[in-house]
C-alpha positions as CSV (number, residue, x, y, z in Angstrom):
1,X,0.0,0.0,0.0
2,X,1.5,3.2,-1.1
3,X,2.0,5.3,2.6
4,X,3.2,9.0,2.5
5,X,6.3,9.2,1.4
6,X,5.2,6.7,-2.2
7,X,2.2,9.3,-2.6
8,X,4.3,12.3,-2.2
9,X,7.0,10.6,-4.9
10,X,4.2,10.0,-7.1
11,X,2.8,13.7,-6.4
12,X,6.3,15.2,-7.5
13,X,6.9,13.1,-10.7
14,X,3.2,13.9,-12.4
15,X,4.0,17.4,-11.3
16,X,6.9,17.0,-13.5
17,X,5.2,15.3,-16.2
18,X,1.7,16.6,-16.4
19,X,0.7,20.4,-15.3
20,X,-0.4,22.8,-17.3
21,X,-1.6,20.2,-20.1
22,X,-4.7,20.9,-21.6
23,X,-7.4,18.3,-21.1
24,X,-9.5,17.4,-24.1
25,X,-11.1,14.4,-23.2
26,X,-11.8,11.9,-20.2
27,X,-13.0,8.1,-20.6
28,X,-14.2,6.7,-17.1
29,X,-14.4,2.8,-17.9
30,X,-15.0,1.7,-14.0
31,X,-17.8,4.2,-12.6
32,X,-17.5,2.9,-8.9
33,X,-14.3,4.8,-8.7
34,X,-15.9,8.1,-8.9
35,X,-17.3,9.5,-5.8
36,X,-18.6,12.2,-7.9
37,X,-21.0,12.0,-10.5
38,X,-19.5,10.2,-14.2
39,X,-21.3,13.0,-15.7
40,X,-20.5,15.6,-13.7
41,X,-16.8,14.4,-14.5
42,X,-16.7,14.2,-18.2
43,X,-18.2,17.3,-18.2
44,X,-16.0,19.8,-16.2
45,X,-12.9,18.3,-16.6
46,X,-12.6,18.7,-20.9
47,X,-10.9,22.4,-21.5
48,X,-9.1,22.7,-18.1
49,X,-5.5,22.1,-16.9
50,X,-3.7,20.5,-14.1
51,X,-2.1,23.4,-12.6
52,X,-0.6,22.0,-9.7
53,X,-1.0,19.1,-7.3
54,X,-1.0,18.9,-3.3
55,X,-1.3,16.2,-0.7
56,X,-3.0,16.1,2.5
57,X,-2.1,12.6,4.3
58,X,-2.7,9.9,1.2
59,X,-5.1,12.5,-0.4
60,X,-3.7,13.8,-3.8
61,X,-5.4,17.0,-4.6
62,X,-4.9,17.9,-8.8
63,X,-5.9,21.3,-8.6
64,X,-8.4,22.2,-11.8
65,X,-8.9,25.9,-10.8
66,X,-12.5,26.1,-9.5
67,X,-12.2,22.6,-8.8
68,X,-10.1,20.0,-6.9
69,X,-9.8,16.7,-8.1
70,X,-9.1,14.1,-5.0
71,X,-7.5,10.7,-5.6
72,X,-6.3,7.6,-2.9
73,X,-4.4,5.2,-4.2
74,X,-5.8,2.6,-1.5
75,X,-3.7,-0.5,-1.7
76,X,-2.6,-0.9,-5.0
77,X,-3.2,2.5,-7.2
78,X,-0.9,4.2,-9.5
79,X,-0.8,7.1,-12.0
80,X,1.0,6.2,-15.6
81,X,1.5,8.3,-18.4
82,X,1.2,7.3,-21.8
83,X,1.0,7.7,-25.6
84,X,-2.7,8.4,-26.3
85,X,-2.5,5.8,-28.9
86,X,-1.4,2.9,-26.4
87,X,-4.0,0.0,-25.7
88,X,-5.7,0.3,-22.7
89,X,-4.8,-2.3,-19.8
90,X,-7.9,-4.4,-18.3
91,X,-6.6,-2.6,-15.2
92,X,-6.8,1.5,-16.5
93,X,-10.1,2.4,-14.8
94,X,-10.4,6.1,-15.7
95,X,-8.0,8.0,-18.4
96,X,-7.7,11.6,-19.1
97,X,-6.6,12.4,-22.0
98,X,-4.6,15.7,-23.2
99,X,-4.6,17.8,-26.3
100,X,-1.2,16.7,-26.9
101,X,-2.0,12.8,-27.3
102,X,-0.3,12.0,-23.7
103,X,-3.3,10.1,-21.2
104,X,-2.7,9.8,-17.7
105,X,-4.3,7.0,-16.6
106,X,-4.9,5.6,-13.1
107,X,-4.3,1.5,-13.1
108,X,-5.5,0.0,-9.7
109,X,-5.8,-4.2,-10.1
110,X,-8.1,-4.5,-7.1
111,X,-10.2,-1.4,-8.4
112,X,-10.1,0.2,-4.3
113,X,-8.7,3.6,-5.5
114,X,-11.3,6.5,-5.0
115,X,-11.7,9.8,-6.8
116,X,-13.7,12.7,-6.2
117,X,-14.6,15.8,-7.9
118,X,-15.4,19.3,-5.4
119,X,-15.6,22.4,-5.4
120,X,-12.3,24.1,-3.7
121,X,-14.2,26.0,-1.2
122,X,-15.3,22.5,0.1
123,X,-12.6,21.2,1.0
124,X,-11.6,21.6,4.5
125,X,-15.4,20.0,5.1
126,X,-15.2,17.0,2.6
127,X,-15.0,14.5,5.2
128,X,-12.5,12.2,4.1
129,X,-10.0,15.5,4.1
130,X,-11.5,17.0,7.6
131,X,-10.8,13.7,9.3
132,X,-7.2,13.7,8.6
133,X,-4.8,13.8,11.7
134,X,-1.2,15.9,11.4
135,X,1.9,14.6,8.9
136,X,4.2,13.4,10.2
137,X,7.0,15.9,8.8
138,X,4.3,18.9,10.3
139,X,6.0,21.0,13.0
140,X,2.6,21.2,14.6
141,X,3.0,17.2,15.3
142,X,4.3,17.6,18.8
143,X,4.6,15.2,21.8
144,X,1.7,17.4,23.7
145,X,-0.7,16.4,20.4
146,X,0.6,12.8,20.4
147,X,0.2,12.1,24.3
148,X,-3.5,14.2,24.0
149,X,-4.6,11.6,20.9
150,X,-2.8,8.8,22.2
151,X,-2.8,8.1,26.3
152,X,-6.3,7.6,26.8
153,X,-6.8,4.7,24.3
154,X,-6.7,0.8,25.3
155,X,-5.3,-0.3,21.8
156,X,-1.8,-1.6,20.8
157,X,0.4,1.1,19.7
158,X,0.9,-0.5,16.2
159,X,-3.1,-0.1,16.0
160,X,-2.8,3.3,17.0
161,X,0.0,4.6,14.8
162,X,-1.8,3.5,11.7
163,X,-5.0,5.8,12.5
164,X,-4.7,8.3,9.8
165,X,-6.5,11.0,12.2
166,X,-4.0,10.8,14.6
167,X,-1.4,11.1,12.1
168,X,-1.9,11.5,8.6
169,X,0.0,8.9,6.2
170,X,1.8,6.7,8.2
171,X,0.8,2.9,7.2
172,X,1.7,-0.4,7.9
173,X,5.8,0.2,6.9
174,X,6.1,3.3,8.3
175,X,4.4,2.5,11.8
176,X,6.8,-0.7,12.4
177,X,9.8,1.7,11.5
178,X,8.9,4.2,13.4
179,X,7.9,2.2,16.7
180,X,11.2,0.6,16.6
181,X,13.2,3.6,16.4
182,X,11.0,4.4,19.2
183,X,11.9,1.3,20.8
184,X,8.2,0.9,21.6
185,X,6.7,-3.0,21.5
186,X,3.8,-2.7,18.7
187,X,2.0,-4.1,21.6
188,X,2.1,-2.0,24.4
189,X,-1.2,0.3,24.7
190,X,-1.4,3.8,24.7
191,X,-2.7,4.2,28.0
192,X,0.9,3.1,28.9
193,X,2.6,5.5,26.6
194,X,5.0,8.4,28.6
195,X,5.2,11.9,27.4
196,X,9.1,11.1,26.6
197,X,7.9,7.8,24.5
198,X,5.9,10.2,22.5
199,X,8.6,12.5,21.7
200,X,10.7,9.9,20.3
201,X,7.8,9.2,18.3
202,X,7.5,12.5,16.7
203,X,11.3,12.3,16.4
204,X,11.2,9.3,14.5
205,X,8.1,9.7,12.0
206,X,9.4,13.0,10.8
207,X,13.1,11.9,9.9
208,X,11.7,8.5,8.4
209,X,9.6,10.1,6.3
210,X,11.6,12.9,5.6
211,X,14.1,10.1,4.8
212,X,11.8,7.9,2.9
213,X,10.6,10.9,0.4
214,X,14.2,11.5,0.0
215,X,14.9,8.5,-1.5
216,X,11.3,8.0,-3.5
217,X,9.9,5.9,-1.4
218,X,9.7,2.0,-0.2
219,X,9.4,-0.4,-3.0
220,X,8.7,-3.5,-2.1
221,X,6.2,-6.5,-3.3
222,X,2.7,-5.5,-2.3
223,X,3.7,-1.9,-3.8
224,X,5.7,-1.2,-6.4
225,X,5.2,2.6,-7.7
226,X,5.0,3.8,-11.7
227,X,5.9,6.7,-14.2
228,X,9.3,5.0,-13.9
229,X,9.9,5.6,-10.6
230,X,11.5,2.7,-7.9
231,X,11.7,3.5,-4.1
232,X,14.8,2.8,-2.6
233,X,14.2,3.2,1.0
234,X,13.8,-0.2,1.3
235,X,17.7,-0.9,1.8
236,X,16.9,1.1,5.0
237,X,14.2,-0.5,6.8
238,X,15.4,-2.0,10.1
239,X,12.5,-4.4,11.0
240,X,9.7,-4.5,8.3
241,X,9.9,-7.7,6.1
242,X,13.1,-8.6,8.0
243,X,11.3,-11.7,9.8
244,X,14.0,-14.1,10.8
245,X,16.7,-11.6,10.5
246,X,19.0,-10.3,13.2
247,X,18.3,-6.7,14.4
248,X,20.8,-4.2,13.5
249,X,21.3,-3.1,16.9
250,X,21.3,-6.2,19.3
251,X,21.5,-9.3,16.3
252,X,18.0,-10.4,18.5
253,X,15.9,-12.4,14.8
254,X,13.3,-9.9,14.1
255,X,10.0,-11.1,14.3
256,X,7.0,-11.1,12.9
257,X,2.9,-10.9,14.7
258,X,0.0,-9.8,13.8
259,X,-2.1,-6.4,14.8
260,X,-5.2,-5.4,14.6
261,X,-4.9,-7.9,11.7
262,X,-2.0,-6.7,9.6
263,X,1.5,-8.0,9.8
264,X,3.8,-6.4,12.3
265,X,7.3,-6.6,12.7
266,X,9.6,-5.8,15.2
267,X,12.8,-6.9,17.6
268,X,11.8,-8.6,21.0
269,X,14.8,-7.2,22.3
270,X,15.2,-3.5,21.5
271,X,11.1,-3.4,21.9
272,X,10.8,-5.3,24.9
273,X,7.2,-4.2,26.9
């Protein structure tokens, strides 16, 4: 699943690659997709231009002028641009295509990848934006916040670090990095979380994603990006995927449990409860 560091990768390369294109036509082939109306779509979006695109969390925001288009990747999303004149993959859902014959077309096998058309002044109250916690690279993430959202609840920290309205765009890699440079067990509940536990929290989300952006991303086998772009923070992570390995601190095998249902790793010794 692409987390916030993949989304802002892919945010930066279609900046690169599409803004300020004219849009001439757009073909929407899986409806469901659209949180908007298919009409409504078609309609507004022939005769304007891209001119420039945001992130809030996992939210990509292609700004249209009057209008914002909003797009989540889900779990297996991506953005490619192509020659007009290419076939179309089983798995393009919706393409938009540009005066100059270049489409950009969003591919998603599993077809979970929303999109919704507002209007701009809505979108501090569009809920799925309004719910959004504070990045993790914010300044106004601080340990105050963190112990406010996080020492009254009774759920494993792991559970916890992946609420996006807590903080916005950390998933399942980023939390098991980031609780292990906090040498916090994925287990331990919040309730049980100290103020100085969640300043080494903030201190570790912001310089692993500030980190992971820096180097595109985390490729890895149930995410690999597009537009020709491969993550290579993966040679970085210390505990994620590493089941069986020795930790890089203590040589304790890392291992691996699941969390609220999604796989967790971590070292038993460095994150002891």
């Amino acid at each position: 699943m692409p987390e916030i560091a993949e989304v802002e990768t892919v945010r930066n390369t279609l900046k690169n690659m599409i803004l300020n294109k004219k849009i001439k036509s757009v073909n929407v082939i899986y409806p469901k997709m659209l949180e908007s109306g298919v009409e409504e779509f078609k309609k507004l979006l022939p005769g304007r231009k891209f001119i420039d695109i945001k992130r809030i969390g996992k939210w990509l925001i292609f700004d249209l002028g009057e209008y914002y288009l909003l797009s989540h990747l889900r779990m297996e999303g991506k953005f490619f641009v192509k020659n007009s004149d290419e076939e179309i993959n089983k798995h393009e859902h919706i393409i938009i295509t540009f005066t100059d014959g270049i489409d950009l077309r969003y591919h998603d096998t599993r077809k979970f990848g929303r999109m919704n058309l507002i209007k701009k002044e809505d979108l501090n109250s569009t809920e799925a934006i309004k719910k959004q916690g504070i990045e993790p690279i914010s300044d106004e993430l601080t340990k105050e916040y963190l112990y406010d959202k996080i020492s009254k609840k009774h759920l494993p920290m792991k559970t916890i670090l992946l609420d996006q309205t807590i903080i916005a765009g950390l998933g399942n890699i980023y939390a098991d990095e980031v609780l292990f440079a906090s040498k916090i067990n994925p287990l331990k509940k919040g309730v049980d979380v100290t103020m100085d536990e969640c300043e080494r929290i903030r201190k570790s989300s912001k310089k692993i994603i500030e980190e992971a952006i820096k180097y595109g991303g985390t490729t890895i086998k149930s995410y690999t990006s597009s537009l020709g772009v491969t993550g290579r923070f993966q040679q970085f992570l210390q505990v994620h995927k590493r089941e069986g390995e020795p930790c890089n601190v203590c040589g304790t095998p890392i291992e691996r449990i699941k969390v609220g249902g999604r796989s967790t790793y971590f070292c038993p010794k460095c994150q002891e409860m």
